[in-house]
C-alpha positions as CSV (number, residue, x, y, z in Angstrom):
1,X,17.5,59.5,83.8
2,X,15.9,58.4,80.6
3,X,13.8,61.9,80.3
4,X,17.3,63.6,81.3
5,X,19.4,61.6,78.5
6,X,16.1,63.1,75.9
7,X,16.1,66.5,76.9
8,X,20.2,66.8,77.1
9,X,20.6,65.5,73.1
10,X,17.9,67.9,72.3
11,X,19.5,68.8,69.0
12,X,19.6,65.1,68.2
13,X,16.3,64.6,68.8
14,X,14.7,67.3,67.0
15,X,16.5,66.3,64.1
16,X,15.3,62.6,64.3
17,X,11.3,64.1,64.6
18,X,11.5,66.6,61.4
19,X,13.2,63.4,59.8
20,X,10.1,61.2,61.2
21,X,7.3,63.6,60.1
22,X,8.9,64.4,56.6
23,X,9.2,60.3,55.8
24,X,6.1,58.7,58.0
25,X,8.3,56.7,61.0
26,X,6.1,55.1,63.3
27,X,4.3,51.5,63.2
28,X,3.7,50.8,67.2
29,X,1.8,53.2,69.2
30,X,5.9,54.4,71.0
31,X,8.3,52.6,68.9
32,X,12.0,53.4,70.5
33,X,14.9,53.9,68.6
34,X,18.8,54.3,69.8
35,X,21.8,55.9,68.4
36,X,24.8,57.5,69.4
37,X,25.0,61.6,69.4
38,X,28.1,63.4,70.4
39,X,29.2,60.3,72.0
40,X,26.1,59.9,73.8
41,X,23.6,56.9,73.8
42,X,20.2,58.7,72.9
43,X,17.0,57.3,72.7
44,X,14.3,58.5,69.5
45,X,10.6,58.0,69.9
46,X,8.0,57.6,67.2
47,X,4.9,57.5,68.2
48,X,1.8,56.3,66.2
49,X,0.3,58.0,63.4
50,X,-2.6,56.1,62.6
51,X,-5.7,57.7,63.0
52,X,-7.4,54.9,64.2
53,X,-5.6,55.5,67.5
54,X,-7.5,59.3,67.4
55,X,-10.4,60.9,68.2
56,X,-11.4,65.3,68.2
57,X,-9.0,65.2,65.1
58,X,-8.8,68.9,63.6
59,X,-6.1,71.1,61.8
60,X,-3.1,72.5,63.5
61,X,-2.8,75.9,62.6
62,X,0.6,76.9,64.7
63,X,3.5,77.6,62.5
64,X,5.8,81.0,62.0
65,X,3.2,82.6,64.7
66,X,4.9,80.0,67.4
67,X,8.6,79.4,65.6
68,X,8.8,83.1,65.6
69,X,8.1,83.5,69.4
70,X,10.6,80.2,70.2
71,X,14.3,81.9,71.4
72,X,16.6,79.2,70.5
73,X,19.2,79.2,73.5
74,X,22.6,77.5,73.6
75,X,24.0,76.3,77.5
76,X,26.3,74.8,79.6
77,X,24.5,71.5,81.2
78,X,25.3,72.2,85.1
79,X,25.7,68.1,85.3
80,X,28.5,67.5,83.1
81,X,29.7,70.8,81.8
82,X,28.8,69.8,77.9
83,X,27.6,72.7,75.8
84,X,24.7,72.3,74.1
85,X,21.7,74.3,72.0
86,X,18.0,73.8,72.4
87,X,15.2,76.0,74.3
88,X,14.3,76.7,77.5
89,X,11.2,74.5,78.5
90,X,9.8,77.7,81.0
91,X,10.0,79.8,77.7
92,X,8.2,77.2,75.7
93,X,5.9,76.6,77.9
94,X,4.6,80.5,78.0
95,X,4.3,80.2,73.7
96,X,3.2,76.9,73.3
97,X,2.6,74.4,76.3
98,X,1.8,71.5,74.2
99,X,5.2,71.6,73.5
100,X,6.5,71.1,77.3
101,X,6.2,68.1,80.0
102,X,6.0,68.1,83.7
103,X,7.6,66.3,85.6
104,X,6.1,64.0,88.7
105,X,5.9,67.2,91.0
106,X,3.7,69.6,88.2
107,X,7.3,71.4,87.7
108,X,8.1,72.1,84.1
109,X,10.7,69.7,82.7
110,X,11.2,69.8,78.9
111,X,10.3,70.1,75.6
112,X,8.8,67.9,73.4
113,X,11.2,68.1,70.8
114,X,9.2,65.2,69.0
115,X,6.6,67.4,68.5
116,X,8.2,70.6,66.9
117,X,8.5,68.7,63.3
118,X,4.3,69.3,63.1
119,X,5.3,73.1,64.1
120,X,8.3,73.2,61.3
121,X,5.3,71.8,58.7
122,X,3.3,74.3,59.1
123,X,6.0,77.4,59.2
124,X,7.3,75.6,55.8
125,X,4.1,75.5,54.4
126,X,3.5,79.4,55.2
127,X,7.0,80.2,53.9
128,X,5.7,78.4,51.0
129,X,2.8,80.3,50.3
130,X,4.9,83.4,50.6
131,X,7.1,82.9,48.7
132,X,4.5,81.7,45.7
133,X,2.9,85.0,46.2
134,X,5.8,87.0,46.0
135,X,6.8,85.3,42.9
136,X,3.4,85.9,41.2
137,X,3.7,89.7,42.4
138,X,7.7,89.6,40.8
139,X,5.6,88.3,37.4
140,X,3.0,90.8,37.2
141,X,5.5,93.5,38.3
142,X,8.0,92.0,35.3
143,X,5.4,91.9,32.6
144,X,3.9,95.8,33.9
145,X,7.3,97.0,33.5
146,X,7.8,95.1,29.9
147,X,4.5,96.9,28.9
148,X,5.7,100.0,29.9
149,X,8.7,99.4,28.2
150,X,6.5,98.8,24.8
151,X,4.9,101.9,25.7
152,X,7.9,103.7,26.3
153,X,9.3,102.8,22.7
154,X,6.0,103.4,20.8
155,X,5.9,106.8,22.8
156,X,9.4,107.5,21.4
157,X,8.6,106.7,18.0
158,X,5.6,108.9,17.6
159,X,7.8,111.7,19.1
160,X,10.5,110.6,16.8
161,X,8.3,111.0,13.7
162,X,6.4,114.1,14.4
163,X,9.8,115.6,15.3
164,X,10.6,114.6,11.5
165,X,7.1,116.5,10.4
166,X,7.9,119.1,12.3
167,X,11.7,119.6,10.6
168,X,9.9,119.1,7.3
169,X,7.4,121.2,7.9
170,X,9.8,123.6,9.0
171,X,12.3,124.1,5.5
172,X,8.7,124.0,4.1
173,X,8.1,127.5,6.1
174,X,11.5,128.4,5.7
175,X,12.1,127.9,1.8
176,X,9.4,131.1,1.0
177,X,9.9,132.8,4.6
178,X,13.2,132.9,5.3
179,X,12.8,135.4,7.8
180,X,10.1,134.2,10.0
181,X,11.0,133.3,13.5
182,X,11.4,129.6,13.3
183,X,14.0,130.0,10.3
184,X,17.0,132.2,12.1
């Protein structure tokens, strides 16, 4: 019942582990926490983050590559009726099956909601990164077209003043050749 009353406040729960990575919870190795969700008694877990407690400790590289294969889904539980929003832990299980549990038969059972904060990291970082690089591409594209600009206006002020020279140069022509070609 207890991995039931988890998976059902999903929403909850994921809330609680983005909350928990982004401000460092956890000081026992599974440290339990209760509150009320929609009316429902919902239990949080924060597990240990000391790395004195880990060993084979490397990067996690999965971030929009696995967010963007996750189909949110929102459902009717068939116990209750209460609607509700998370994923399906079959569909998480073919993207990412750290993300899933099994339950005492092998049969898939959930998802580790808990875990999906390290995910969210990641695709925040790589937003991140985009969206520095697309601001220094807007830079250089805003200080190309202020050059051009410059160029533009020194362009039209060399044709401005040979356009002068040439009207000079023309009453020039014109005052002893009043019938050349340029001067009708």
């Amino acid at each position: 019942m207890r991995s039931k009353l988890l998976y059902q406040n999903s929403f909850a729960l994921l809330i609680v582990a983005v909350l928990a990575i982004l401000f460092g919870a956890s000081e026992a190795l599974a440290q339990t926490t209760s509150f009320t969700y929609q009316g429902r008694l919902t239990d949080a877990f924060c597990n240990s983050s000391s790395l004195r407690y880990k060993t084979n400790v490397t990067n996690f590289a999965g971030g929009m590559n696995i967010i963007n294969r996750l189909r949110p889904i929102s459902f009717t539980w068939k116990q209750d009726g209460v609607k509700d929003i998370g994923f399906g832990a079959e569909e998480v299980e073919r993207v990412a099956p750290l993300f899933t549990f099994r339950n005492d038969k092998g049969e898939i059972e959930g998802v580790r909601y808990d875990r999906l904060g390290v995910v969210f990291v990641n695709a925040f970082k790589e937003q991140q990164s985009q969206i520095q690089k697309q601001q220094e591409q807007l830079a250089r594209a805003q200080t190309l077209a202020t050059e051009q600009q410059e160029q533009i206006k020194r362009a039209q002020a060399i044709a401005q003043r040979q356009q002068q020279q040439l009207n000079a140069l023309q009453k020039l022509v014109c005052r002893s050749h009043r019938r050349a070609l340029v001067c009708r």
